[in-house]
C-alpha positions in Angstrom: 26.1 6.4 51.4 24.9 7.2 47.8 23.2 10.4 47.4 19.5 11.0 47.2 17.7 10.8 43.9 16.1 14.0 42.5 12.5 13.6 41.9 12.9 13.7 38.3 15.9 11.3 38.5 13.5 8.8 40.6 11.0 9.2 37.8 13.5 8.2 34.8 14.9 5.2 37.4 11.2 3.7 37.6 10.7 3.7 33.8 11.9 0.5 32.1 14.3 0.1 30.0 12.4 -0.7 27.0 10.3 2.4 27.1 13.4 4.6 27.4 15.1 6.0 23.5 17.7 8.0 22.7 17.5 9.8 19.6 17.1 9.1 17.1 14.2 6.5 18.3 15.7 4.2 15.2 17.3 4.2 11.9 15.2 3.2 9.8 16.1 2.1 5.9 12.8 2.1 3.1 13.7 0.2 -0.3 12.0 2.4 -2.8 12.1 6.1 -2.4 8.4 6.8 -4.4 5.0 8.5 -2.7 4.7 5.7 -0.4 8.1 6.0 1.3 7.3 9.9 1.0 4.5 9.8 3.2 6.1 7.0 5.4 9.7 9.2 6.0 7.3 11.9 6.9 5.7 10.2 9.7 8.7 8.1 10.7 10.3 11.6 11.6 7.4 12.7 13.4 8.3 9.7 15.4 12.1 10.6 16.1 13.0 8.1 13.4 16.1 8.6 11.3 15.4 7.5 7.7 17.6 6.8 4.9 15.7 5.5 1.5 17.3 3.4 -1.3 15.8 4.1 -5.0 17.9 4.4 -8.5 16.1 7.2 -9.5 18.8 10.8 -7.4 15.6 12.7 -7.1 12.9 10.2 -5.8 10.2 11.7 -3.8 11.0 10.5 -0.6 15.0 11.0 -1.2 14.0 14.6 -1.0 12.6 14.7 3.0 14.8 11.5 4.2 17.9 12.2 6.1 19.5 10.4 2.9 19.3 8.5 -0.5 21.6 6.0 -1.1 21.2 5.8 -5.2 21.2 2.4 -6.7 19.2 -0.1 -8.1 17.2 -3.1 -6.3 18.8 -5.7 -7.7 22.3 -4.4 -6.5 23.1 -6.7 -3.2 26.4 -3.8 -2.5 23.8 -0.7 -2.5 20.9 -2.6 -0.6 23.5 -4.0 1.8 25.2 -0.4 2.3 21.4 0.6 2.9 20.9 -1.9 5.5 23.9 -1.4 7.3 23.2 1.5 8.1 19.8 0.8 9.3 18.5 -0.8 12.2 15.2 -2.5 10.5 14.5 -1.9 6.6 11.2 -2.0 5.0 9.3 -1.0 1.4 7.0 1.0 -0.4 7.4 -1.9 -3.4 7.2 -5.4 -3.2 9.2 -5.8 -6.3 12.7 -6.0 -5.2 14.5 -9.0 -5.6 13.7 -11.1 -2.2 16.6 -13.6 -3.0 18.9 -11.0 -1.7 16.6 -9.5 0.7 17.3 -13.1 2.3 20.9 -13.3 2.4 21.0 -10.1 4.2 18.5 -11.3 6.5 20.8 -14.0 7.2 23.5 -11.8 7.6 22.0 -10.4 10.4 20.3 -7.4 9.1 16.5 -6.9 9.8 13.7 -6.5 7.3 9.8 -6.1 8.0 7.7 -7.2 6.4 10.3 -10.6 6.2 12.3 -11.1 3.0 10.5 -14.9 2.9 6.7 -13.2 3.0 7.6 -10.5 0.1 9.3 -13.5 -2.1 5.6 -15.0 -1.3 3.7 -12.3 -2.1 5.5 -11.7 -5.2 4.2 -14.5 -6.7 0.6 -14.1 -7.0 -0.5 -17.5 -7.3 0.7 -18.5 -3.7 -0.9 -15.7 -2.8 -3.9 -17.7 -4.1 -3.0 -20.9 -2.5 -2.2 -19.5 0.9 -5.9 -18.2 0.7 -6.7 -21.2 -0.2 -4.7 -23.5 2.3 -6.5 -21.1 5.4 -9.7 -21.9 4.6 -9.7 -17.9 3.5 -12.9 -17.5 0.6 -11.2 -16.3 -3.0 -12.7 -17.2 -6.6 -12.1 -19.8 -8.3 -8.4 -20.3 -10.0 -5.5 -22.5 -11.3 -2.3 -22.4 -12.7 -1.8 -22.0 -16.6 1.3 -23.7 -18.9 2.7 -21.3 -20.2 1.8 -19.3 -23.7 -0.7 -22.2 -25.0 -4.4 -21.1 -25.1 -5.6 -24.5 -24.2 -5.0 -23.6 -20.4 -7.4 -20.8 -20.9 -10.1 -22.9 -22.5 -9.8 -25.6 -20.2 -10.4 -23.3 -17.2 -13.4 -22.0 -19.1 -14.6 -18.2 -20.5 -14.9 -15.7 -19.4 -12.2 -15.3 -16.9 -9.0 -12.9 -16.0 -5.7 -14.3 -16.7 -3.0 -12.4 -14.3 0.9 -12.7 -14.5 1.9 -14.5 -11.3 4.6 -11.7 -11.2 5.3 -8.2 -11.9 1.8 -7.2 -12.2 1.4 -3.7 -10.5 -1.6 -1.0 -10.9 -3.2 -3.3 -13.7 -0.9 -4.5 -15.4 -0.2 -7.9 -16.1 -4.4 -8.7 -16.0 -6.3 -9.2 -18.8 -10.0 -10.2 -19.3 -11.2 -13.3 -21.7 -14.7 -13.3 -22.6 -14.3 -15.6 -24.9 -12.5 -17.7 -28.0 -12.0 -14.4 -30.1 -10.5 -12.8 -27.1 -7.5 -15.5 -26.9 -4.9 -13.1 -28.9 -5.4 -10.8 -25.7 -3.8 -14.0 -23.5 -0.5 -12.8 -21.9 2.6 -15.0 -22.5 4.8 -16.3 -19.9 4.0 -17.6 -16.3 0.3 -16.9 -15.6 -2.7 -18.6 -13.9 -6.4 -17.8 -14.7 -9.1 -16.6 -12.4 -13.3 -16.7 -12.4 -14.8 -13.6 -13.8 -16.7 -12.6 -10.3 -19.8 -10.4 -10.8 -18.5 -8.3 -8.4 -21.2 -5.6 -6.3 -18.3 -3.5 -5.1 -14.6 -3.6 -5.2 -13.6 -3.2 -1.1 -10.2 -2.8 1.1 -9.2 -3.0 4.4 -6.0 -1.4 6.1 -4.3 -4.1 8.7 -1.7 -3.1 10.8 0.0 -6.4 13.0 2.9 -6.1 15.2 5.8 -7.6 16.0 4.5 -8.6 19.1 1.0 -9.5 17.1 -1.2 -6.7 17.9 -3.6 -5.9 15.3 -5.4 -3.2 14.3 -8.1 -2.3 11.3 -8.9 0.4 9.9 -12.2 0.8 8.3 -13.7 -0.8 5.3 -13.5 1.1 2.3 -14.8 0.9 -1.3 -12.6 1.3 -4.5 -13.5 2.6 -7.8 -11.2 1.4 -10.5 -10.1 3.9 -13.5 -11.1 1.3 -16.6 -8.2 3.0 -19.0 -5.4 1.8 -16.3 -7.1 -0.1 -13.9 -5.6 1.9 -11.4 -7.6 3.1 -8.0 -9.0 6.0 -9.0 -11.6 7.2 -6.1 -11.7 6.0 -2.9 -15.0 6.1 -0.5 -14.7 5.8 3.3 -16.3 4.3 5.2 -17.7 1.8 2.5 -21.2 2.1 2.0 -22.4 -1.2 3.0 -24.8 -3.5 5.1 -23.1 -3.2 9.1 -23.0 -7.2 8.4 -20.6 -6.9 5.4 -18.6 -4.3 7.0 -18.0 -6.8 10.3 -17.2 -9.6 7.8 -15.0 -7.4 5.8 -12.9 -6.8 8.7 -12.7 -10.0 10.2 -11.7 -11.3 6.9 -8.7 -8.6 6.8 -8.2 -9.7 10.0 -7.4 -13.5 9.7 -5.6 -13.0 6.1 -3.1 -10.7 7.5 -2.4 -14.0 10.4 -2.8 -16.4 8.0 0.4 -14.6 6.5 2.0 -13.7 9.6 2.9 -10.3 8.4 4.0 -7.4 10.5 3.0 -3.7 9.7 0.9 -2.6 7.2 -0.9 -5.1 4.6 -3.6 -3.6 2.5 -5.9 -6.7 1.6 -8.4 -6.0 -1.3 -11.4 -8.0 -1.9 -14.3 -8.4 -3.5 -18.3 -8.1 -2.7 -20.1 -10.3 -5.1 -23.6 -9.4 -6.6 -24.8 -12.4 -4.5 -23.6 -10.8 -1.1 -20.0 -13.4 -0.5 -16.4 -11.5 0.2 -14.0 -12.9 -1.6 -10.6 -12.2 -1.1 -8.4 -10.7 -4.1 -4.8 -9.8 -3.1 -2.9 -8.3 -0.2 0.0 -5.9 -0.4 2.7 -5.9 3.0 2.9 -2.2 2.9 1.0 0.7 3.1 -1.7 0.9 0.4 -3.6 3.5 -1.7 -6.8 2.6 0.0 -5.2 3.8 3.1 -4.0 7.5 2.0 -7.2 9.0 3.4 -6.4 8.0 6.8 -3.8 11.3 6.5 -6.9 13.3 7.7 -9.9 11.1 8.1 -8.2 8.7 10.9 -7.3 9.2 14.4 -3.5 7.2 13.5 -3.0 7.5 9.8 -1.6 4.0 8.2 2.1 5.7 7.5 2.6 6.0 11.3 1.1 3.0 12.4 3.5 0.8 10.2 6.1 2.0 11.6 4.4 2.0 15.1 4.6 -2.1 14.3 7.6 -2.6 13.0 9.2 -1.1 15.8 7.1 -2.9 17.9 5.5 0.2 19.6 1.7 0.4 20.8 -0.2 0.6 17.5 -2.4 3.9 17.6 -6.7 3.8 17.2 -7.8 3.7 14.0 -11.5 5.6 14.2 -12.3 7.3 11.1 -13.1 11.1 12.4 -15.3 12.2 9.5 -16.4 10.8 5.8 -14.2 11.1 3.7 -13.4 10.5 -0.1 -9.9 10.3 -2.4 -9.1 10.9 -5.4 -5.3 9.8 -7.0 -3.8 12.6 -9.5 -2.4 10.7 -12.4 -0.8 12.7 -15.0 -3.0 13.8 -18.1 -2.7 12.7 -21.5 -0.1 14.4 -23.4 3.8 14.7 -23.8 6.2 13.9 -21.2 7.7 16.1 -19.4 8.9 18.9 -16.8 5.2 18.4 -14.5 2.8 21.3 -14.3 0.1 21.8 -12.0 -2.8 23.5 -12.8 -5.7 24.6 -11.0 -4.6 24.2 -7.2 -5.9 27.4 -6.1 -9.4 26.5 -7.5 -8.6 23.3 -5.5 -7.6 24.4 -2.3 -10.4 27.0 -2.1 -12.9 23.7 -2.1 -14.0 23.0 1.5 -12.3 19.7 3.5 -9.6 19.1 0.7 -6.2 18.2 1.5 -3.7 18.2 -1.7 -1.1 16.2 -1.5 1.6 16.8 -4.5 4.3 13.7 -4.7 7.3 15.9 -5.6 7.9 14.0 -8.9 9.7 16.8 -11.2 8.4 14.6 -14.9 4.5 14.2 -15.7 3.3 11.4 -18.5 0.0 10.0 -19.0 -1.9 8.1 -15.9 1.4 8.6 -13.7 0.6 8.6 -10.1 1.1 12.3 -9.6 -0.3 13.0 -5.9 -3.7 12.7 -4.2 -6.5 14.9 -2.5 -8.6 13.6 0.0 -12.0 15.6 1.2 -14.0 15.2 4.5 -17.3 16.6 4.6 -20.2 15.6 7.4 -21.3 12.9 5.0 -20.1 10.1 2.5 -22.1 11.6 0.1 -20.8 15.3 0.6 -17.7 14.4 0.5 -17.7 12.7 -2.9 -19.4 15.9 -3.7 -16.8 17.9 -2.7 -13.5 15.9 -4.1 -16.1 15.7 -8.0 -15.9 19.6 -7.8 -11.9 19.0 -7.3 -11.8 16.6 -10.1 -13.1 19.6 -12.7 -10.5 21.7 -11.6 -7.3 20.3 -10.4 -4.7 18.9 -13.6 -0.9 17.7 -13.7 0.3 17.7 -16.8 3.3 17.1 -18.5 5.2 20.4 -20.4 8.5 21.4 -22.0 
């Protein structure tokens, strides 16, 4: 007669079998080892993940709280296949890795999310445009340009942006043409032109989907663009719009990130027109700038929910617990070199801020150095608040 179970032996019996791990909970592999993956190997290990993070650069920011780096380049198929076998699911904090590869792995039985055949997708920013479009999914006007002639450009008609349809990251690779004595601004290679929207507000929603297709959103949240870079520069949440445009907002994050069929985190970034209409701008199948604030300001920050749905775990709530507002620390202008941070204690000592430092050891000009994000009782406190940070808090770039 076999022996009586324990009570705590009965307990672990009645639990199934896909809700019991060993440790570690998975290994988990991140091509690019920069902020992103930083903050994502942070909260993978908070989950009992093991992470190991590819990047060229020996010292990468996330290569310095991962379990390990393995040092190589992207485009090497031996170091992102030594990466991946050593992983049970890989994903990114860059969409510009070479997806060809990505898919011969895949079909050597090694697991990527998001899918190797989504980021070769999204890495061409024109089907971005005509998946939008094939959904039924609202986006301004655009079409394809041949390549280096300016009679593309007139055709479509001034003013418009021209964008590469790859490469182009943080604002590059997008110019504006107002006009005929604009054209020697016109990029040259592959490119497609876009309507110049009169745009209200610049807006972004964080998605998280499952493998298993739950979905999640985080709140709507308004962007302010630095017009030397084009990079975010502050970030307000919640948005500070009509309770209409924020429902729309989200169920237009919503249905992109399906449309795609993407699992874990896609930031999708839009635009509110002057006349009141969302149009869709790009998405990004990974966790986003707009979503840093969700650190503090969220009840699941967007670094643990992607990894909550790429392991196909319960995705967390997403309510925002207080206003809150960002600001990214981009080194300032000035030489390269060894990074020095000034004014943290003036920083620190302002109420609600949270400093986050990326851990990259060489400063140059507009470099994404870190973040800080504030919370205050109110939207407009808080932008108050991270302002006062702003005056005080520098990275700059010494001998």
């Amino acid at each position: 007669m076999p022996k009586p179970l324990g009570t705590d032996a009965r307990k672990r019996e009645q639990l199934s079998s896909q809700d019991r791990f060993a440790w570690p909970l998975a290994r988990v592999g991140i091509l690019g080892g920069g902020q992103l993956a930083r903050m994502m190997t942070k909260k993978a290990k908070k989950l009992g993940c093991w992470v190991s993070v590819l990047d060229p650069d020996a010292s990468a920011p996330a290569g310095q709280v991962a379990a390990e780096q393995v040092v190589g380049s992207f485009d090497d198929i031996e170091a992102l296949r030594t990466l991946a076998a050593r992983c049970d699911v890989v994903t990114f904090d860059t969409e510009h890795v070479d997806a060809s590869l990505l898919l011969k792995l895949e079909a050597e039985g090694h697991r990527f999310f998001p899918s190797p055949s989504l980021l070769a997708l999204v890495q061409d920013k024109l089907e971005q445009k005509q998946v939008f479009l094939a959904h039924g999914l609202p986006t301004s006007r655009f079409a394809a340009l041949p390549a280096d002639t300016p009679a593309g450009l007139r055709a479509f008609g001034f003013p418009l942006v021209q964008k590469a349809r790859r490469g182009g990251y943080d604002g590059r690779g997008v110019v504006v043409i107002r006009g005929e004595e604009q054209l020697s601004r016109a990029l040259k290679g592959a490119t497609y032109a876009e309507e110049l929207v009169d745009i209200e507000k610049e807006l972004a929603v964080i998605v998280a989907r499952s493998v298993s297709g739950e979905v999640r959103s985080f709140p709507l949240v308004e962007m302010v663009f630095d017009p030397r870079s084009h990079q975010l520069d502050t970030l307000l949440a919640p948005a500070a719009v009509p309770y209409e445009v924020f429902d729309a907002a989200q169920a237009l994050a919503k249905k992109t990130v399906e449309a795609f069929g993407a699992v874990g985190v896609v930031g999708v970034e839009m635009f509110l027109t002057k006349t009141g209409q969302l149009l869709l701008n790009e998405i990004a199948p990974r966790p986003h700038n707009s979503g840093h604030y969700t650190l503090e300001a969220c009840v699941t920050c967007q670094f643990e929910q992607h990894f909550r749905a790429i392991l196909d775990l319960p995705l967390g709530r997403t309510d925002q617990l207080q206003p809150a507002a960002m600001i990214n620390l981009v080194g300032e202008s000035g030489p390269r070199g060894s990074a020095e941070v000034v004014g943290l204690r003036a920083a620190l000592a302002v109420p609600g801020a949270s400093v986050h430092i990326y851990g990259k050891s060489e400063s140059w000009p507009m470099r994404k150095m870190g973040h800080v994000t504030v919370l205050a009782p109110t939207l407009d406190e808080a932008s108050a608040r991270v302002a006062a940070v702003r005056k005080v808090l520098r990275i700059y770039g010494g001998d």
